[in-house]
Structures are given as structure tokens and as C-alpha cells.
N, C-alpha and C positions, 0 to 999 in steps of 0.2 A: 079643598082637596086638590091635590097636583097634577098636573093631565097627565096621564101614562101611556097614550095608546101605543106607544110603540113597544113598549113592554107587554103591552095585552098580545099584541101583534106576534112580538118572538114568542110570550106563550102558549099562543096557538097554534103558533107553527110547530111546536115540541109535539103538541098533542097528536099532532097531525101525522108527522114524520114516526110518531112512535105508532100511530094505525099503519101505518104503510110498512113499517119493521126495517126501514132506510136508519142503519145503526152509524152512518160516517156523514149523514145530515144532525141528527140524532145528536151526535157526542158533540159538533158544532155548534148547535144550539142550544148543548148545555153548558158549553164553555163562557158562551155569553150569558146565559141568565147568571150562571154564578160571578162572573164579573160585578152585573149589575146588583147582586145581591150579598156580594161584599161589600160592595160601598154601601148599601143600606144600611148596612148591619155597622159598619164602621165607627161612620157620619148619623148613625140614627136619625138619618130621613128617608122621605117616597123621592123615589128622583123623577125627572122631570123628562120629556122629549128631548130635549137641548142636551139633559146632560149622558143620557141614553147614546146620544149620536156621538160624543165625543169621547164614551167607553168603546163603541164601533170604531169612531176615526183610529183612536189608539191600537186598538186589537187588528185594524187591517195595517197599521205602519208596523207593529210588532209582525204580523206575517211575512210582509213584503221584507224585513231585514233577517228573518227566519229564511226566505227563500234564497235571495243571494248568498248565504253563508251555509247553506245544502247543496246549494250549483257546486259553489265552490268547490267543496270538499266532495265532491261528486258523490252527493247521496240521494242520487233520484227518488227513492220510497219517500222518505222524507219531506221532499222536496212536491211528491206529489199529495202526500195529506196536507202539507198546509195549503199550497194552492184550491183543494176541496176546500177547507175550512175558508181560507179568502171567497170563495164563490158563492158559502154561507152570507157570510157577512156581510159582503157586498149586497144578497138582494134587500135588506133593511135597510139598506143607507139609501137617499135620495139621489135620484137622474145627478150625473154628473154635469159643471159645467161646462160649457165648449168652449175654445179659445178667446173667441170673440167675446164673450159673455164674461169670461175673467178679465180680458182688458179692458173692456167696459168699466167692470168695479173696482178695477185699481185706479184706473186715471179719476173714476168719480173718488173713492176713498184718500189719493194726493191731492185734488182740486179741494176736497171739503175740512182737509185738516191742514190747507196752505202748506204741504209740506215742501220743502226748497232744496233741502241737504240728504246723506245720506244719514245727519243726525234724529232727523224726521220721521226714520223707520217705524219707530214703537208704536208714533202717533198711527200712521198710514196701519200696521199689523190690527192696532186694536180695534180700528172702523172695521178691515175686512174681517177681521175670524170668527165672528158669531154670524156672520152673512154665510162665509166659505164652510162651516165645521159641517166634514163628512159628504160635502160636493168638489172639493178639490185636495188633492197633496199640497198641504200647509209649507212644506219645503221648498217645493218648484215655486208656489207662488212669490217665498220669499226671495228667491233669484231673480224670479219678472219684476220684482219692486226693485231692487240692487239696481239691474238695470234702468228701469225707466227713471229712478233716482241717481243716478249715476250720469243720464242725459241731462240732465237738467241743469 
């Protein structure tokens, strides 16, 4: 059987938030189990922790591009439910890393796939993203890599 606990975890956070009658915790944490229980239903499997954090990573980059394009068009209401629902999501996803900690596993993830070029990139993305998924923006880090591949 396939470890779930972080699905046990957002389940019982539903349960919880629905004793408490917190109806805008509530509708956030049902947006994700049914995430997670689409792809069940899909894919006809039990998903796993790994892949639990990368319906998370997605649903907080769907927020955050939800949020600029509400600034925008100056729709504050809007602008402030998703920021709630990001503040959901966010407490399931794992400690963020610190800068230091991301350069760290870039320069190891360039040192261990010899990479020399900015041909290299794919090599260098594929060591880091199952390290990175749901402790950092997948985007910015692929800027730090551009860069430091770009020194070299």
C-alpha cells in the first residue's frame, strides 16, 4: 500500500475546520482533496506523498498567478480569497528552503551531472526537482541555474 499521510493529514484537517465551522479554511481544503481525488479517479491509483506535494506545488503557482492577474485588474475580494486559500496550502507543504540551502543543491546538482553548458539544464532540473517539489518556486530556481550556467 502507498504512504498517504499527507492526505490522512489534509483529511483531518477538513474534519477539524468543519468542528470549528471556519467555512473559508473549509472550502480550501476541499479544493485540494478533490484535486487529489481527481487524479485518483483518473489515473486509478492511491497517490503517494511525492505526488500529494506536487498537486500542492501546482495549486500554490495556480494561486500566486491567480493573484497578480486580480492586483491587476484591481479586484481586491478576489485577490484576498485566494491569498486565504494560498495560506491553506501552504501550511501542508514542507519548511521552505533558504537561499543558502538552494545554492547549496544547485552547485551539488551542476557538480554531480558535470554539467558545463546552458545545454546541461535538463540534466541539472532533473537532480534538483524531486529534492525541490513544494520547498521552493521551480521558476526562480530555474533562473539561479541560467545564471550559475551561464558563469561557467
Amino acid at each position: 500500500m502507498t504512504d498517504n499521510n499527507l492526505k490522512n493529514t489534509i483529511s483531518a484537517a477538513m474534519k477539524d475546520a468543519m468542528r470549528a465551522k471556519d467555512k473559508q479554511r473549509l472550502g480550501a481544503i476541499r479544493l485540494i482533496l478533490a484535486d487529489i481525488k481527481r487524479i485518483e479517479v483518473d489515473e486509478r491509483i492511491d497517490i503517494d506523498d511525492a505526488r500529494v506535494l506536487a498537486i500542492l506545488d501546482k495549486m500554490t503557482k495556480q494561486r500566486r498567478d491567480s493573484i497578480a492577474q486580480f492586483n491587476a485588474a484591481g479586484r481586491d475580494d478576489l485577490s484576498a480569497q485566494e491569498h486565504a486559500e494560498l495560506a491553506v496550502i501552504a501550511e501542508f507543504l514542507p519548511t521552505a528552503l533558504s537561499e543558502q540551502e538552494l545554492n547549496e543543491l544547485i552547485a551539488a546538482a551542476i557538480n554531480d551531472s558535470k554539467a558545463e553548458s546552458m545545454r546541461d539544464m535538463g540534466k541539472v532540473m532533473g537532480i534538483l526537482k524531486p529534492q525541490l517539489q513544494g520547498r521552493a518556486d521551480i521558476g526562480a530556481v530555474s533562473q539561479l541555474i541560467k545564471t550559475k550556467l551561464g558563469a561557467l
